[in-house]
C-alpha positions in Angstrom: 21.3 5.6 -13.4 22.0 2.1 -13.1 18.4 0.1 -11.8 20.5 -1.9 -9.4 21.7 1.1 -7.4 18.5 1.5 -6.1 19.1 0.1 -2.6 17.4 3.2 -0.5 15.1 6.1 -0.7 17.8 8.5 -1.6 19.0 6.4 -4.6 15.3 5.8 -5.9 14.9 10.1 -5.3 18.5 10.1 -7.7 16.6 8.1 -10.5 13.6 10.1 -10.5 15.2 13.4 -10.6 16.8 11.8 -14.1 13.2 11.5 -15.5 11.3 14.6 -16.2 8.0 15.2 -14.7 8.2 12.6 -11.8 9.5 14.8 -9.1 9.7 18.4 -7.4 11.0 20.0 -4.8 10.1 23.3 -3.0 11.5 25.5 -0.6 8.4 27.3 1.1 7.9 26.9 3.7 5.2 24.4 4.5 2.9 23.8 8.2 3.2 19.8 8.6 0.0 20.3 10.0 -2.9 19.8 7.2 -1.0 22.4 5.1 1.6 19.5 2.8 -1.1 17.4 2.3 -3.9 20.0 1.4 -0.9 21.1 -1.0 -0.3 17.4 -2.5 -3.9 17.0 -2.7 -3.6 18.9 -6.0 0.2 18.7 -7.1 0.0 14.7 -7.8 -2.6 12.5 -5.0 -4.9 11.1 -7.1 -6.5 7.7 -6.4 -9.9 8.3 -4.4 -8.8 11.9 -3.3 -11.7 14.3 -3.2 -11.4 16.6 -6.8 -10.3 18.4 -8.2 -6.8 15.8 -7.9 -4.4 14.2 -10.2 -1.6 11.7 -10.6 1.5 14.1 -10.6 4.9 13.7 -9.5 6.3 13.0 -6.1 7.1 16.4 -3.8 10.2 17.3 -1.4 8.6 19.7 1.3 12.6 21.1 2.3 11.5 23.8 4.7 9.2 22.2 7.3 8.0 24.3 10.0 9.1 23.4 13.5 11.5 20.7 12.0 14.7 23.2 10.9 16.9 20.1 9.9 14.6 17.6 8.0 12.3 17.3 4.8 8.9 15.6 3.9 8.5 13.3 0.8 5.2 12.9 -0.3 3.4 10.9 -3.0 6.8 8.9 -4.5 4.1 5.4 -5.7 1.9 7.8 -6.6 2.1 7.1 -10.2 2.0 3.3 -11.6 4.5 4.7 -13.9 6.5 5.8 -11.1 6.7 2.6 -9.6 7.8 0.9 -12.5 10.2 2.7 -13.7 11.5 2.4 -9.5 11.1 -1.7 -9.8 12.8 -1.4 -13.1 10.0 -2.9 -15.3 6.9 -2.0 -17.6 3.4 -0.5 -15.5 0.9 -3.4 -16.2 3.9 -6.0 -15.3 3.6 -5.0 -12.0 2.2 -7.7 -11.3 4.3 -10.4 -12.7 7.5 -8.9 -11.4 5.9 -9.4 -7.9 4.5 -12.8 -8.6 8.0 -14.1 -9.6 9.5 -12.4 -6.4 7.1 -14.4 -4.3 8.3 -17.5 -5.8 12.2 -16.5 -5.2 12.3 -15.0 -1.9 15.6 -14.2 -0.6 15.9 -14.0 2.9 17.2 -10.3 4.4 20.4 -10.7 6.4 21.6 -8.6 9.8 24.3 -6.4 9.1 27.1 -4.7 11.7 26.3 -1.8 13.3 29.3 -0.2 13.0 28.3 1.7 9.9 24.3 2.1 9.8 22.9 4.8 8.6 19.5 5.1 9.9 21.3 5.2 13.5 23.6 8.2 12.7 21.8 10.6 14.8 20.0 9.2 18.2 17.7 10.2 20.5 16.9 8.2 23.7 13.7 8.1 25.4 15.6 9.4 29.0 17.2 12.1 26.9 16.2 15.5 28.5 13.6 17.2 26.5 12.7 14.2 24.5 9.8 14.2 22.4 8.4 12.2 19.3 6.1 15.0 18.1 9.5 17.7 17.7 11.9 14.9 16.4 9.3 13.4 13.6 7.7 15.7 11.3 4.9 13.3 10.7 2.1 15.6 8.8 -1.7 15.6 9.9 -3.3 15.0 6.2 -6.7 17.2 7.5 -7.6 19.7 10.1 -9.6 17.3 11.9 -7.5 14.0 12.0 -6.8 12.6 15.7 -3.2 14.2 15.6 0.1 13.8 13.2 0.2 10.2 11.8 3.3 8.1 10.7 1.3 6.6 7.6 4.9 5.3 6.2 6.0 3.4 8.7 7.5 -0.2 7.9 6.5 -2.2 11.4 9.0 -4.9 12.0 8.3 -7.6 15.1 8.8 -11.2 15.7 6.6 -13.8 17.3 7.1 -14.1 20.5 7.0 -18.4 20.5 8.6 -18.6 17.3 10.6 -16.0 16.5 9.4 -15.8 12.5 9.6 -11.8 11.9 7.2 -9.9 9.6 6.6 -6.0 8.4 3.6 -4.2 7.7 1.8 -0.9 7.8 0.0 0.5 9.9 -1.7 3.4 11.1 0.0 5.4 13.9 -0.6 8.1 15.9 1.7 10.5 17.6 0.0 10.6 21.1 2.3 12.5 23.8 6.7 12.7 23.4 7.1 9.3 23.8 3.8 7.2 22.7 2.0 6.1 19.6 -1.1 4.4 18.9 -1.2 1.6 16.6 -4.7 0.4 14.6 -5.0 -3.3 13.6 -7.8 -3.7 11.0 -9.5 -6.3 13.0 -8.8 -10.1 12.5 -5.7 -8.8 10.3 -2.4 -11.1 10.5 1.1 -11.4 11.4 1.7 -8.3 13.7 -1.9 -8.4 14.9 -1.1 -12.1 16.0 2.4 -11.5 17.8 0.8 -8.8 19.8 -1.9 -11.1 20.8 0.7 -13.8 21.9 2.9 -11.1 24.0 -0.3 -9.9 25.5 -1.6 -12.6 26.8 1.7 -14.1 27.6 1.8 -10.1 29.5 4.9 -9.5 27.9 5.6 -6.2 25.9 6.3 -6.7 22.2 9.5 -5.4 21.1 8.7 -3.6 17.6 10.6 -1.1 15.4 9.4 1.4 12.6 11.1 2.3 9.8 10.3 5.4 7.7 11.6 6.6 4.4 13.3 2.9 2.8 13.6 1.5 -1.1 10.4 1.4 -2.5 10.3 -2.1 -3.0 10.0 -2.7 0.5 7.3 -0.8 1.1 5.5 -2.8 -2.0 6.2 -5.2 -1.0 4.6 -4.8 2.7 1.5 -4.8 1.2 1.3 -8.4 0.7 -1.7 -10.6 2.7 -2.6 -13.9 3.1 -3.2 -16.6 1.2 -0.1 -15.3 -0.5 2.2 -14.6 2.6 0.7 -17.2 5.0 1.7 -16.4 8.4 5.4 -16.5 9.4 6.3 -15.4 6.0 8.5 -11.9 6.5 7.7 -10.0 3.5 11.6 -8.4 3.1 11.9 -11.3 1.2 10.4 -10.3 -1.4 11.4 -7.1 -1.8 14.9 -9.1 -1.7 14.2 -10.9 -4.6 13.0 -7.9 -6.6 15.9 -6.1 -6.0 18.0 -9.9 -6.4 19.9 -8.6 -3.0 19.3 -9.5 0.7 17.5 -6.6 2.7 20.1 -5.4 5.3 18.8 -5.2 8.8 20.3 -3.8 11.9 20.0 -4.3 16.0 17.6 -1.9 17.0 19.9 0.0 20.5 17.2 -0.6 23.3 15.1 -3.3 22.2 15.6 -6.7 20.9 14.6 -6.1 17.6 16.0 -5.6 13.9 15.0 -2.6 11.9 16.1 -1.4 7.7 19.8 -0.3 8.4 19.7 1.8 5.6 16.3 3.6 6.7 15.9 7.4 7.1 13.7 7.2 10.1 13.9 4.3 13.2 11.3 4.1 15.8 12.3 1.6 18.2 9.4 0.7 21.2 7.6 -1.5 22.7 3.7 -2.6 22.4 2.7 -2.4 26.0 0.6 -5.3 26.8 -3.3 -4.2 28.3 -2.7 -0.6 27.8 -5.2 1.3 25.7 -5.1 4.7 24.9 -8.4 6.7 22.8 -7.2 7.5 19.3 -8.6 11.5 19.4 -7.7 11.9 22.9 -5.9 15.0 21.5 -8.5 17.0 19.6 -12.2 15.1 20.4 -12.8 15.4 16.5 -14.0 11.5 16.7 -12.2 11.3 13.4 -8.7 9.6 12.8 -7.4 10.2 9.3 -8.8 9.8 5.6 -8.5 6.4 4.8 -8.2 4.6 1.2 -11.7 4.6 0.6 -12.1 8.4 0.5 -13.4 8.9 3.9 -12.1 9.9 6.5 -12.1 7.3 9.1 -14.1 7.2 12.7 -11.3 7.3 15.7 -11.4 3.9 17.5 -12.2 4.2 20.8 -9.4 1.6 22.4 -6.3 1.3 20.7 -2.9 -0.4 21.7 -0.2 1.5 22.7 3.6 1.5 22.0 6.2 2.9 24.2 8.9 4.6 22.1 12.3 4.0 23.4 14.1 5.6 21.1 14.4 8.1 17.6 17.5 7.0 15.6 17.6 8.9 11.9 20.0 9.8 9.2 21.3 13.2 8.7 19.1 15.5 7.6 16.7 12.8 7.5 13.6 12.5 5.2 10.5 11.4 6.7 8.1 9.9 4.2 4.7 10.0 4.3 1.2 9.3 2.5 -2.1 10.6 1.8 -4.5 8.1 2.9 -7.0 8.1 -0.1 -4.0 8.5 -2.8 -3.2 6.7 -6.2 0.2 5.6 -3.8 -2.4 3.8 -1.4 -3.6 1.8 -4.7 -0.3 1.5 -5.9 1.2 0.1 -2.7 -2.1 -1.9 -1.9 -3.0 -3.1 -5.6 0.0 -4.6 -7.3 0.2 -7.3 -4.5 -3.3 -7.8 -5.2 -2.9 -8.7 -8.6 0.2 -10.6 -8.4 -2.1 -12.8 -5.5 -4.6 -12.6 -8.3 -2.6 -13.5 -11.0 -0.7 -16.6 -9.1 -3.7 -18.5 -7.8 -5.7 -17.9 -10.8 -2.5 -19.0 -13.0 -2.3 -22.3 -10.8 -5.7 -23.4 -11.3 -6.0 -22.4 -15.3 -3.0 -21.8 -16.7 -2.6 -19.4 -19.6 -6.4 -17.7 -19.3 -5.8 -14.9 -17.4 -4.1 -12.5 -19.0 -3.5 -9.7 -16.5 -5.4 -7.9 -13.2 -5.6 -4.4 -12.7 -6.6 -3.5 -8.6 -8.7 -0.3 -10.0 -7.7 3.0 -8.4 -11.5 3.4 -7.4 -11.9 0.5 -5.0 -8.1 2.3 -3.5 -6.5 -0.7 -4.5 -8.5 -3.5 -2.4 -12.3 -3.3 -3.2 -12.2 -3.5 -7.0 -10.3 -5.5 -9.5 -10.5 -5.7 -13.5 -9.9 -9.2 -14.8 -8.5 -9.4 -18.4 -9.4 -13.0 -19.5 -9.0 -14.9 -22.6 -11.4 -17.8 -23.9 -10.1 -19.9 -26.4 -12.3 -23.1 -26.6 -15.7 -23.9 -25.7 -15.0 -25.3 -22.5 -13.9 -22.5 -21.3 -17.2 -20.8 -21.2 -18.0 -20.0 -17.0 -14.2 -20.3 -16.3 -13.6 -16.5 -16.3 -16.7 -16.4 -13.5 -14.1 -19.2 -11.6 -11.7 -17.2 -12.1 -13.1 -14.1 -10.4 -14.2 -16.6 -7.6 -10.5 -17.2 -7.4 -9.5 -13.5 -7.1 -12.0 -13.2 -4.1 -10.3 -16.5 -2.5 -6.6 -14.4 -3.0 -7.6 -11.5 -1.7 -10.6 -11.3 0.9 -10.7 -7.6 1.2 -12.2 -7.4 -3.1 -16.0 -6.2 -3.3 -16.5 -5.9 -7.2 -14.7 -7.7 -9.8 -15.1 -6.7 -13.6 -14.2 -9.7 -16.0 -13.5 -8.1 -19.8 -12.1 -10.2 -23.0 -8.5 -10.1 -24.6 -9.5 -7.5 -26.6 -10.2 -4.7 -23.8 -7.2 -2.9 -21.9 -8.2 -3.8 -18.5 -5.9 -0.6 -17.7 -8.1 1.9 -19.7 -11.3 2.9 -17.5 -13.3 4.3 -20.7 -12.5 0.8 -22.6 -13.4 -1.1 -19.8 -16.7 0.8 -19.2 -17.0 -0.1 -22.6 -16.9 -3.3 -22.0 -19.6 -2.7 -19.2 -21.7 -1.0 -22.2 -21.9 -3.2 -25.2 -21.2 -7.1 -23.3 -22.7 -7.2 -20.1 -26.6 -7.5 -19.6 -27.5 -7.1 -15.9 -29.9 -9.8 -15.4 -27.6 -12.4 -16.6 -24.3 -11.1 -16.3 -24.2 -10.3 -12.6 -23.1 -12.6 -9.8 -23.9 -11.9 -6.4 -22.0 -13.2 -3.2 -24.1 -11.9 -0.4 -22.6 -11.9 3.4 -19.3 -12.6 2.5 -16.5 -10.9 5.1 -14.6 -8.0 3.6 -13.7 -4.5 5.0 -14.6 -2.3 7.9 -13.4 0.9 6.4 -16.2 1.0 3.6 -18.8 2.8 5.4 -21.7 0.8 2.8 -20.5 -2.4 4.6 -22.9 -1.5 7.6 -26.1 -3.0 9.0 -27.3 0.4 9.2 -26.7 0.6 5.6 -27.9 -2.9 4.4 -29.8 -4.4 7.6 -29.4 -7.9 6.2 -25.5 -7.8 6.6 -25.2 -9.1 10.3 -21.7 -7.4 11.0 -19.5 -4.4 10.1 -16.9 -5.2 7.3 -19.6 -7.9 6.1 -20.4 -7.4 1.8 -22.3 -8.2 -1.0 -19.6 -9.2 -3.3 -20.2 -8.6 -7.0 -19.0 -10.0 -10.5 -19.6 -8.0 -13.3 -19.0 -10.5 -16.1 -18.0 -8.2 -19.2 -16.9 -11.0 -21.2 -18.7 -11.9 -25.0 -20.1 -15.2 -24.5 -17.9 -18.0 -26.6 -20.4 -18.5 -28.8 -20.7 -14.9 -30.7 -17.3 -13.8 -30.2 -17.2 -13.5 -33.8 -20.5 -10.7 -33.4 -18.1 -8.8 -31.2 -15.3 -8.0 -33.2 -14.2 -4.6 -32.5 -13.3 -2.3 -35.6 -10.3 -2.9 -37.8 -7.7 0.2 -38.3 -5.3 -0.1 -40.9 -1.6 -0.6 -39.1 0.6 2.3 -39.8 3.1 3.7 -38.6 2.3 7.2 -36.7 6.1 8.4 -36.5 6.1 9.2 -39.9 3.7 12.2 -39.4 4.2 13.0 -35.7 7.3 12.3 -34.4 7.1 14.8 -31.8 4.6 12.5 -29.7 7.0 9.6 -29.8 10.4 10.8 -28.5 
């Protein structure tokens, strides 16, 4: 299948059911309710899932009970591999291809709604008998989450004084048949900021949510400041990986756009100075496992949007996501590195050779730095470079630095790196009290008393690197270069 008729979720499901070993489908019957994730736990999750896990392929769920007419997809970024072959390039130029989109944006465009498809099916808030809970077949990843969670959903709103639009994700809860909870990782941007403004303006925010969309959008969602400064919409770039506008759509009772070609459309308002508690449900005090590992505390207070309205395909596939998942790393950690890789590129050009966001830190609290010195001079630069990488992406804890020589993409060569060129007396940079993230439950007074705030770290460089000097006492072994093919062509078909 051609790569440039991936436009949707269906079209990138078509491609992957062309390549053996990146997706299943079953028909049992599955209980949305803990049971599809406690099943994908094992099939494919990976990332910082509890073991025994392992990168797999994505899943169809087509019998979901209580939901007769639609399917879950679960796990389809789970694999870097995936992903690449989805974006139509190689896994460790994830990156790159990312970088250059955020260079060459291209700007989505509003299409008629004569002919969208996310609205062929809709359900309005008034409707008799309407209810969120029985129309969305969003799963509960555990038995003791706060209540079923969207966990794909593509959040679309527009400031309220300048009418610059953005999309993230976020977490959101299915509360009663016609509201949803919505956390904001505090001090985050863009959405966080044009609720803010309509709140204290006392205006609802108009705001829809669409589920089940091409992959590249939901990459490229992930993005964060510096990189996307605020007012930046994000469709862009998926725009530019794809080299073809996002289509949006008028949302039918709010004024908002949403991803025409979506499977799934939300469409609501944030009601300004309404609260609701996030376990109000089930009193568990828990929300949902979040990419750490954990699972995270219910927040207390939590804004609240008003749906209006369900609009969906048909037989629609709702898309979702285990929290603590290789797809978490996936769709948090290749913006990473391209951030990584373009302000490190601006300020020394031609040094840093690639970034991996390691699967351990879930795609935000760890990054491997593969870095090249060629001169004397540029002794301490790989150090300015990881001080760099913490400047594009605040939410990074530990960064490991390793040579040319070490595949920053291999754990066990990069542990050997950690092994055989890093002394811990002089090869370890602290950053102590530097602002990071609340969902790493180490980043705690109660943990460390001399941090003076939740979400406040020690951040760590592991410099890996051989100094200039005895590069020449490093030299890893030499092989003779064959060519295996000749004696096992089996393994390279």
């Amino acid at each position: 299948m051609d790569m440039e008729k991936v436009v949707d979720l269906r079209s990138a499901l078509e491609l992957l059911k062309n390549v053996p070993g990146q997706l299943i489908e079953t028909n049992e019957p599955v209980d949305p309710h803990a049971e599809l994730s406690g099943v994908y736990r094992y099939i494919g999750a990976g990332g910082t899932v509890k073991r025994p896990t392992k990168i797999g392929p994505a899943m169809v769920f087509n019998r979901v009970k209580g939901h007769d007419d639609a399917r879950v997809l679960i796990g389809l970024l789970a694999s870097r591999e995936r992903v690449a072959l989805m974006l139509n390039t190689k896994p460790d130029r994830l990156g790159f291809l990312l970088n250059e989109a955020v260079k060459n944006p291209i700007d989505p465009i509003v299409v008629s709604n004569d002919h969208v498809k996310a609205q062929e099916i809709v359900h309005y808030a008034d409707d008799p008998g309407f209810d969120i809970r029985k129309l969305i077949p969003a799963p509960t990843n555990t038995e003791e989450d706060a209540g079923p969670y969207v966990t794909m959903g593509m959040c679309y709103a527009s400031d309220p004084e300048t009418g610059e639009s953005d999309i993230t994700i976020h977490r959101l809860c299915l509360q009663s048949k016609d509201e949803m909870s919505m956390y904001f990782v505090p001090g985050a941007r863009h959405l966080g900021v044009f609720r803010e403004k309509a709140e204290k303006a006392g205006k609802p925010l108009p705001i829809s949510i669409s589920i089940g969309v091409d992959p590249a959008i939901e990459i490229a969602a992930c993005f964060e400041p510096p990189t996307t400064p605020l007012g930046f919409n994000e469709l862009s770039i998926a725009g530019a990986i794809r080299n073809q506008a996002v289509e949006l759509a008028s949302c039918l009772t709010i004024n908002e756009k949403a991803i025409a070609n979506a499977e799934y459309v939300i469409e609501g308002e944030l009601i300004p100075g309404k609260r609701v508690r996030e376990d109000q449900n089930t009193n568990t005090g828990k929300a949902m496992p979040e990419f750490p590992g954990y699972t995270g505390p219910a927040i207390a207070e939590l804004p609240v949007i008003k749906v209006k309205a369900v609009t969906h395909r048909t037989n629609p596939i709702m898309q979702t996501v285990i929290g603590p998942s290789e797809e978490h790393v996936n769709m948090a950690g290749i913006p990473t590195e391209a951030s990584i890789l373009q302000m490190v590129e601006r300020a020394m050009p031609g040094r840093l050779l690639n970034v991996y966001a390691h699967p351990s830190g879930g795609g935000k609290y760890m990054a491997v730095l593969q870095f090249k010195k060629s001169q004397p001079s540029d002794e301490g630069r790989q150090r300015q470079a990881a001080l760099l990488a913490f400047s594009a992406f605040s939410e990074l804890k530990h960064i490991m630095i390793v040579d040319e020589d070490v595949d920053p993409f291999d754990s066990n060569d990069v542990m050997w790196a950690l092994n055989t060129r890093y002394q811990g007396d002089v090869d370890t940079v602290f950053l102590p009290g530097v602002r990071c993230h609340p969902l790493d439950p180490s980043q705690d007074p109660a943990y460390n008393p001399a941090l003076k705030d939740k979400g406040i770290s020690c951040k760590t460089i592991f410099d890996c690197t051989v100094p200039y000097h005895l590069k020449d006492k490093f030299k890893r072994a030499e092989f003779k270069e064959v060519d295996p093919r000749r004696f096992a062509p089996e393994l390279f078909e």
